[in-house]
LODO-728142 format. One record per residue (C-alpha): residue number from 1; x, y negated, z negated. Coordinates in steps of 0.02 Angstrom, whole numbers, plus 50000, padded with zeros to 5 digits. Layout:
<rs>
R     k       X       Y       Z
R   NUM       X       Y       Z
...
</rs>
This chain:
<rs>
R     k       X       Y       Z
R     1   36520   52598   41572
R     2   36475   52693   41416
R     3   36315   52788   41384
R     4   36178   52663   41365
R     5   36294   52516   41416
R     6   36189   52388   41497
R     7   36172   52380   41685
R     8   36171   52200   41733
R     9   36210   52202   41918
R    10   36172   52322   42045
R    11   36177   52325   42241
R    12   36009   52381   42332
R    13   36064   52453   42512
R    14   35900   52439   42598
R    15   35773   52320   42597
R    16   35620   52387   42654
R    17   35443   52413   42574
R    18   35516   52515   42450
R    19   35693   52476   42404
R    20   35622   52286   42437
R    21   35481   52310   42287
R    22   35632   52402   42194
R    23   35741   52252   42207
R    24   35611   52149   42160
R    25   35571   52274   42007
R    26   35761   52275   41935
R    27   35777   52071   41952
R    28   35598   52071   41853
R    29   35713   52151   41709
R    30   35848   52053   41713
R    31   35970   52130   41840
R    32   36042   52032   41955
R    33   36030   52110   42125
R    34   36136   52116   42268
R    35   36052   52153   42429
R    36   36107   52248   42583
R    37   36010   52272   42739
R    38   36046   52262   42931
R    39   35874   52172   42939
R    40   35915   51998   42887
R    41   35739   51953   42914
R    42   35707   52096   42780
R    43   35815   52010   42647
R    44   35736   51813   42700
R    45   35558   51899   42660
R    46   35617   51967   42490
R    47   35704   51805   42444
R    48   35550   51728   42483
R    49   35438   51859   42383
R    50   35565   51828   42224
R    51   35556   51620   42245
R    52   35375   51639   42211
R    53   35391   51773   42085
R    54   35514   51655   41989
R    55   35664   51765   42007
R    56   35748   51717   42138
R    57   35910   51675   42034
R    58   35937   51864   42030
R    59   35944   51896   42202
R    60   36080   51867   42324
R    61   36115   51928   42496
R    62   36284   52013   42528
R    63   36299   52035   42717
R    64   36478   52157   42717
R    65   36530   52308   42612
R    66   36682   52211   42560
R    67   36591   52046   42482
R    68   36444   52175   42409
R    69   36577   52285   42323
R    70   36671   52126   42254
R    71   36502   52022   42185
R    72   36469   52211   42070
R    73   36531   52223   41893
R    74   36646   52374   41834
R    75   36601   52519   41869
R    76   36505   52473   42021
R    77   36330   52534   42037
R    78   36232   52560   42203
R    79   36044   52588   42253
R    80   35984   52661   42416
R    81   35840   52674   42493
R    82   35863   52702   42671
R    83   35796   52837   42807
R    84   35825   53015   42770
R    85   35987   53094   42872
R    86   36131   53017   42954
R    87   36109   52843   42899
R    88   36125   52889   42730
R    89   36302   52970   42750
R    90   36364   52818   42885
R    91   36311   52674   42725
R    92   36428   52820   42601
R    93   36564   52817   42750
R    94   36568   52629   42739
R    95   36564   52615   42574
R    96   36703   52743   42530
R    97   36853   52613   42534
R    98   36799   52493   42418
R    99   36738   52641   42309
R   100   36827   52683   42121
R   101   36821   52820   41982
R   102   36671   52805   41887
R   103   36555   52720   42015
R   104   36394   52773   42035
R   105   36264   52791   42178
R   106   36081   52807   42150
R   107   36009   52879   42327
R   108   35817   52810   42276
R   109   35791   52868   42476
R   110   35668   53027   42521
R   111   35822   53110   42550
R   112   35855   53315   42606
R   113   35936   53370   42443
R   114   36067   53476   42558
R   115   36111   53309   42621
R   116   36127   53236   42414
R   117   36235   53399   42374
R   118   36352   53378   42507
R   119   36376   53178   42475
R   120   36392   53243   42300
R   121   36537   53363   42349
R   122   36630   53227   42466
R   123   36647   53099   42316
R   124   36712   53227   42176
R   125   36898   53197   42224
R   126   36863   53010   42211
R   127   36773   53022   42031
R   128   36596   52954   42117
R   129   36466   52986   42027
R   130   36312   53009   42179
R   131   36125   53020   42085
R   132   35971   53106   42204
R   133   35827   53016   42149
R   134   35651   53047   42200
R   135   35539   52887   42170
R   136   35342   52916   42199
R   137   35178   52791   42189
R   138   35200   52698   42342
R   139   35292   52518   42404
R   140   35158   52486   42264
R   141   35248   52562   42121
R   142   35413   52538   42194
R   143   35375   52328   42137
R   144   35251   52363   41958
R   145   35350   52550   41918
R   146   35356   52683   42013
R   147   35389   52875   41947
R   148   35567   52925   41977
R   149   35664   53098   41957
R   150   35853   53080   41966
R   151   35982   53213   41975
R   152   36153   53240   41955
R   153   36296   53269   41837
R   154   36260   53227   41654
R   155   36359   53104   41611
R   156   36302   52999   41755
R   157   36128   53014   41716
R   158   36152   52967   41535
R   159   36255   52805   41591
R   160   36084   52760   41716
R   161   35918   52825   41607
R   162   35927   52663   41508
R   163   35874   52563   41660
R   164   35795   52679   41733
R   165   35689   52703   41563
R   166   35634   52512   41561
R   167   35570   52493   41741
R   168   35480   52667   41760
R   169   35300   52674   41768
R   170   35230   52708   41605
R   171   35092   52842   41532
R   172   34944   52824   41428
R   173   35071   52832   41279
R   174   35168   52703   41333
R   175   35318   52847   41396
R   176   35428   52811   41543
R   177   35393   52916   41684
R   178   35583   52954   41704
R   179   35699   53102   41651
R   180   35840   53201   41700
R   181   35766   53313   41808
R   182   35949   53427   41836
R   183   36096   53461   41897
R   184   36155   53450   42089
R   185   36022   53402   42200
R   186   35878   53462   42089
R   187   35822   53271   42112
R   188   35765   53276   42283
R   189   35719   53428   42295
R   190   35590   53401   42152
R   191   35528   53257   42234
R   192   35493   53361   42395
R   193   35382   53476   42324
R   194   35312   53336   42239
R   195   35263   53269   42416
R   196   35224   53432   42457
R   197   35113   53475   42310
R   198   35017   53316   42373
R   199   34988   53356   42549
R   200   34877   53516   42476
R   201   34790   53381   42349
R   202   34763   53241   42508
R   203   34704   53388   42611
R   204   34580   53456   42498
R   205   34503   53264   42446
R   206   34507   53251   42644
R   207   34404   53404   42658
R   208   34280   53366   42515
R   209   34265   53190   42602
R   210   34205   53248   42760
R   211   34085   53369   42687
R   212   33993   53230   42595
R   213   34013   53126   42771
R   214   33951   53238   42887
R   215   33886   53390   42785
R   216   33770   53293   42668
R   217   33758   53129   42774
R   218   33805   53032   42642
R   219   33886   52825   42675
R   220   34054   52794   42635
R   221   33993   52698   42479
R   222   33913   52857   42412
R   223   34042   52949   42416
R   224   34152   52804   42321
R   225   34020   52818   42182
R   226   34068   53038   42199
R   227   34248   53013   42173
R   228   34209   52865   42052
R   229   34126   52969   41948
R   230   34252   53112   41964
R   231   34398   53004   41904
R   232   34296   52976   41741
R   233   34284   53127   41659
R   234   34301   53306   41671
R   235   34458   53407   41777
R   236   34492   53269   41888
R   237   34492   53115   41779
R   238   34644   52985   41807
R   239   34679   53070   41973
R   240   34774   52931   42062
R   241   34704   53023   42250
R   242   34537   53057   42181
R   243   34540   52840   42102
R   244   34630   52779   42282
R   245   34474   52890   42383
R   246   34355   52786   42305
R   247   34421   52609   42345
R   248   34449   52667   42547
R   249   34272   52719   42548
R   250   34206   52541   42480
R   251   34342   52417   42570
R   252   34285   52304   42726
R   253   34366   52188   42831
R   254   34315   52014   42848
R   255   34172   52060   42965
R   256   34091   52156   42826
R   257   34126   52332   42913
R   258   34223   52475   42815
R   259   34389   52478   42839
R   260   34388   52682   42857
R   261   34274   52674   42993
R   262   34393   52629   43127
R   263   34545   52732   43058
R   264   34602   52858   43184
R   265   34605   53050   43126
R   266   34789   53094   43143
R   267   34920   53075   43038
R   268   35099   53058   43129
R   269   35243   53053   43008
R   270   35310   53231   43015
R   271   35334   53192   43212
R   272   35387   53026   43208
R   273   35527   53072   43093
R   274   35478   52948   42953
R   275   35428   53086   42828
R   276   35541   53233   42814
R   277   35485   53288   42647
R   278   35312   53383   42715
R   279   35425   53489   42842
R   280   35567   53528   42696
R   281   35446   53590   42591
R   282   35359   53706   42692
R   283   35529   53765   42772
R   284   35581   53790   42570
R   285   35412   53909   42541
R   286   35457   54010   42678
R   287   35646   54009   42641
R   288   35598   54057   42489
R   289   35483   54181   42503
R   290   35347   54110   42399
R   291   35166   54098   42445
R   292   35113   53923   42455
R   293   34972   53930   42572
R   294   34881   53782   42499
R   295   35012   53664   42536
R   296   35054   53732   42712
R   297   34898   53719   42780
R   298   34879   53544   42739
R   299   35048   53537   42832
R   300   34966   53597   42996
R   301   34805   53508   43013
R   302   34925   53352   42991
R   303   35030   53416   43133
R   304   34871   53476   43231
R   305   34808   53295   43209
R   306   34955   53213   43259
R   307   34925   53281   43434
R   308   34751   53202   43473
R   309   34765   53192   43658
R   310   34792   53387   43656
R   311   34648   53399   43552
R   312   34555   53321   43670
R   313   34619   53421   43834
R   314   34574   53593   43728
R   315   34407   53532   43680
R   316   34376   53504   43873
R   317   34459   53676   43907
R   318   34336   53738   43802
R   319   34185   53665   43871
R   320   34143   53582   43722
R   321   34191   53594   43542
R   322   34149   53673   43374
R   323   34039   53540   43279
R   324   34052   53517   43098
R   325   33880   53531   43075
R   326   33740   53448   42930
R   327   33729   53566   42774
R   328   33561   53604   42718
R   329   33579   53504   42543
R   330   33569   53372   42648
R   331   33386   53352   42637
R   332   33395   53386   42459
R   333   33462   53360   42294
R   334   33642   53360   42307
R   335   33693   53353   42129
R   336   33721   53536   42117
R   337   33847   53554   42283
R   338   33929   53398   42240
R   339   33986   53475   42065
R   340   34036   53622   42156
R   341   34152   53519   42277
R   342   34217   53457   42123
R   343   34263   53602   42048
R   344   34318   53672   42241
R   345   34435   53508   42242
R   346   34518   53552   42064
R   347   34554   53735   42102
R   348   34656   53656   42251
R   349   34745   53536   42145
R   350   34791   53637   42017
R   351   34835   53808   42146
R   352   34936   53667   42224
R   353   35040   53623   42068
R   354   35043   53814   42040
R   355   35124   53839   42221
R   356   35232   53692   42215
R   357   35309   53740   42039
R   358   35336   53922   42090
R   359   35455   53833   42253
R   360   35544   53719   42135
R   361   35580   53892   42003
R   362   35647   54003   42147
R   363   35779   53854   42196
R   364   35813   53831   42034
R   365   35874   53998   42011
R   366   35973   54002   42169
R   367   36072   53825   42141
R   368   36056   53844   41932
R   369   36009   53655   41929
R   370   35955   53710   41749
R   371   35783   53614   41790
R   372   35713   53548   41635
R   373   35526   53565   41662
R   374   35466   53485   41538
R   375   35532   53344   41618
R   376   35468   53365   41785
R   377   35297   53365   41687
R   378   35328   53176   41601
R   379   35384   53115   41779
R   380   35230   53169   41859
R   381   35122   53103   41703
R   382   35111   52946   41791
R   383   35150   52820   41934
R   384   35157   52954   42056
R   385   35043   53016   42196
R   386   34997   53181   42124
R   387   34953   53104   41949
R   388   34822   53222   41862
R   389   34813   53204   41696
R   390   34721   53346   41659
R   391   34835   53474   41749
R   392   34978   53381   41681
R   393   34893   53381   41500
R   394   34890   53587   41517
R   395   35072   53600   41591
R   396   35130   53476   41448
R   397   35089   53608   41343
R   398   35148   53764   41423
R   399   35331   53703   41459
R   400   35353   53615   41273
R   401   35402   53775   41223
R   402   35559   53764   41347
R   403   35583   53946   41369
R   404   35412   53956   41453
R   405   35354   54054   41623
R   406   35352   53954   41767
R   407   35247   54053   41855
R   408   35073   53979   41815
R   409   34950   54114   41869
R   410   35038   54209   41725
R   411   34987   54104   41603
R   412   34794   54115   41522
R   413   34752   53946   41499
R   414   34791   53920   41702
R   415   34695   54086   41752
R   416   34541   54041   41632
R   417   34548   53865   41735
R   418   34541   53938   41910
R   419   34430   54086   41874
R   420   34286   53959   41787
R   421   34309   53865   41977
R   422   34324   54029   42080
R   423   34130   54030   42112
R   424   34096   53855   42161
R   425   34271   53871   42274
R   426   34215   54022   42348
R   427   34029   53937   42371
R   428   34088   53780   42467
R   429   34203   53900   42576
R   430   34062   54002   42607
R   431   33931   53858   42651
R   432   34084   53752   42738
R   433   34124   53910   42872
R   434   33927   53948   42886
R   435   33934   53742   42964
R   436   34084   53717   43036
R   437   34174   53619   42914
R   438   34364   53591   42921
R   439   34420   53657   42767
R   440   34602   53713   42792
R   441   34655   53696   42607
R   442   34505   53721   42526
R   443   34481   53882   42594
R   444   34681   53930   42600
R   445   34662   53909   42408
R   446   34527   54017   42396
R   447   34622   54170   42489
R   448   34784   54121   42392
R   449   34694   54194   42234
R   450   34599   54333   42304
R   451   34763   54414   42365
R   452   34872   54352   42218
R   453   34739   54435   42115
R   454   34723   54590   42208
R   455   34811   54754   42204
R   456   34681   54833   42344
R   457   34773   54736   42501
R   458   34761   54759   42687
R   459   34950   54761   42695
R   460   34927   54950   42643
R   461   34901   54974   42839
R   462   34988   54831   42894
R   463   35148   54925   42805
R   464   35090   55098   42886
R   465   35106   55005   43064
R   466   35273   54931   43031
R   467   35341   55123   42975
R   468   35265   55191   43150
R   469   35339   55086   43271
R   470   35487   55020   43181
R   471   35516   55159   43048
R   472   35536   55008   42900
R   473   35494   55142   42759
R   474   35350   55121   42639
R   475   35340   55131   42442
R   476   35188   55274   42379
R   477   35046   55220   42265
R   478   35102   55375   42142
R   479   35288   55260   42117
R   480   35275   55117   41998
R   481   35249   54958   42094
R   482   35433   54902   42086
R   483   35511   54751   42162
R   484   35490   54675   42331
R   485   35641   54830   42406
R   486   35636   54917   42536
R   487   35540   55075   42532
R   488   35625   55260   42511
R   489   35497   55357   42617
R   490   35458   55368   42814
R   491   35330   55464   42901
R   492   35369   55530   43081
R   493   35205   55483   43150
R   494   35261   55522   43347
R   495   35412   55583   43382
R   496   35526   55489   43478
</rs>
């Protein structure tokens, strides 16, 4: 298969919600697709879906490796989408026989991009071509177009984008939301900050939503009208979180009763092992050494939530709880605090895309994916979950140039935007603490750029402690400020 040499057949390994819509997306376009799944209730249901879609003539289920290998064209391409971990690497151990130079597997799974790299390096000898791709928007997009980010070696991405290209979700311009995102498993990993770039955003919409809720006692239909309004115009217009906030709000069941009313607050994928990408993230930041303190405290209200029972015992252990409590604006015009949680939300989503980017740049450097940012910018134009035109508008701009800084709080246009919504940040952290609101990521954001800002830090003691007890050395303010090395001088503050 040549560059831009039609696909026409394809296997899809995994028949869920998502590799199911994908399935469904690639017959739309006139692939034939051979399906895969242990679940052979999973491919009845999609067989089904395609007879009324009028496409079932390009679907056909292929229960063995053998058979699924010999219905594919030459060279043979594969599609997974299958649970992050081992199951990925027992479906590339059972497909390895029937495997020949040239053949290529897409991995469209939330995979660990360790886990991509290392499937990578186990098919070289046999000339397999193995392609991390990240796909965002939801079992949703996954059928209509979802956002994908595929990595790999060249000249297997060239031989895919074609495809890929026509069934991608689509901007405003009519551009696929598809690129070469790198080499290795730059794929993935992309997509994993991607997820984790959106736990800040989900965390900080969460926030605002309770502070309308509770703070300013406003009804889940008032607060759809609030993010209605927000998604048309201004920072946060064509938000895909801000637009999705607005339909939960209104929707009721049958009985007439709203739908969010009876949802449960906690959120249990990063224990139940069904979303890996949260945890990966975070464990990246740290790895990393790069403040992303937005994005990780989103991460551990959703783990404190999970645990809702132990909630419960500590609230009784405490004789009661700390009540998020009514704000005074809600007696009052609330015009002026709601445009402040506005503004408060898109500091967050735009520290969080500063946070997230600054992950991705430090592994980029260490694995030399030779990340093409630009790229990463189309992807995320649309179909994803962290779609914000606005921010991606800006960032369109700044990496056009292709030699640009990655590092957005070093760039004017970024600072100008987060120092014109420092003040109404810093107001709804101020009024949010005074009641008892739970603003993890809200107010993480707002610390995030006093003390990226600063140069007058507490760690100035926090370093004299470490030198006292565990004589770790210390730089002096006379020295130019250097790089993050160890210090050359010591102080014997008690002797031994």
């Amino acid at each position: 298969m040549a560059e831009g040499t039609e696909i026409r057949k394809l296997a899809m390994i995994g028949c869920g919600s998502m590799g199911g819509g994908m399935a469904l997306l690639f017959a739309e376009h006139g692939v034939t697709v051979a399906l895969n799944d242990p679940s052979e209730e999973n491919m009845n249901q999609l067989l089904e879906t395609a007879e009324k879609d009028g496409i079932s003539d390009r679907l056909e289920k292929q229960e063995s490796y053998d058979e699924l290998c010999k219905s594919l064209d030459t060279p043979k391409v594969f599609v997974f989408s299958l649970p992050h971990g081992s199951v990925g690497d027992s479906v590339v151990d059972g497909l390895q026989p029937y495997l020949n130079k040239g053949d290529i597997i897409i991995d469209a799974s939330n995979e660990d991009w360790k886990n991509t790299q290392r499937r990578q390096g186990k098919l070289v000898p046999q000339g397999v071509y193995y392609i991390g791709m990240g796909v965002s928007g939801g079992y949703q997009a996954a059928r209509r177009g979802p956002s994908m980010c595929p990595g790999g070696e060249e000249r297997a991405l060239d031989m895919v984008m074609p495809l890929l290209r026509q069934v991608a979700a689509k901007d405003s311009q009519g551009n696929p939301c598809v690129a070469k995102a790198g080499m290795g498993g730059s794929g993935h990993y992309v997509k994993m900050i991607h997820n984790g770039i959106e736990h800040g955003m989900m965390s900080a919409l969460a926030e605002a939503w309770q502070i309308m809720n509770i703070g300013l006692r406003m009804t889940y239909d008032e607060i759809a009208d609030v993010f209605s309004s927000w998604n048309e115009k201004g920072e946060l217009k064509d938000c895909f979180l801000v637009s999705i906030g607005a339909d939960i709000c209104r929707q009721k069941d049958d009985q007439g009763k709203h739908v969010l009313s009876i949802v449960e607050d906690k959120v249990t994928q990063d224990i139940d092992g069904s979303e890996g990408t949260g945890i990966w993230s975070q464990t990246e930041a740290v790895r990393l050494h790069v403040p992303a303190p937005s994005l990780t405290t989103a991460h551990f209200i959703r783990l404190a939530s999970a645990f809702r029972a132990d909630r419960k015992q500590i609230k009784e252990a405490f004789g009661g709880h700390f009540p998020v409590e009514e704000w005074s604006e809600a007696k009052g015009d609330k015009k002026a605090v709601i445009e402040s949680l506005r503004k408060a939300v898109y500091a967050t989503f735009l520290a969080s895309f500063a946070e997230g980017l600054n992950i991705i740049d430090q592994a980029n450097k260490e694995n030399r994916w030779s990340i093409d940012y630009s790229a990463i910018v189309q992807i995320w134009r649309d179909g994803c979950i962290i779609k914000a035109y606005h921010i991606t508008d800006m960032l369109a701009e700044i990496f056009k140039k292709g030699n640009a800084d990655v590092d957005l709080l070093h760039n004017e246009r970024i600072t100008q935007e987060l120092a014109t919504a420092f003040p109404a940040l810093k107001e709804i952290v101020a009024k949010g603490m005074e009641h008892n609101s739970i603003i993890p990521s809200l107010s993480a954001t707002l610390e995030f750029l006093k003390y990226s800002t600063n140069t007058i830090l507490p760690t100035q003691f926090y370093e004299a402690q470490l030198d006292y007890f565990g004589k770790h050395m210390f730089d002096l303010k006379s020295e130019p400020a250097g790089k993050p090395e160890t210090g050359k001088h010591h102080f014997e503050w008690k002797p031994a």
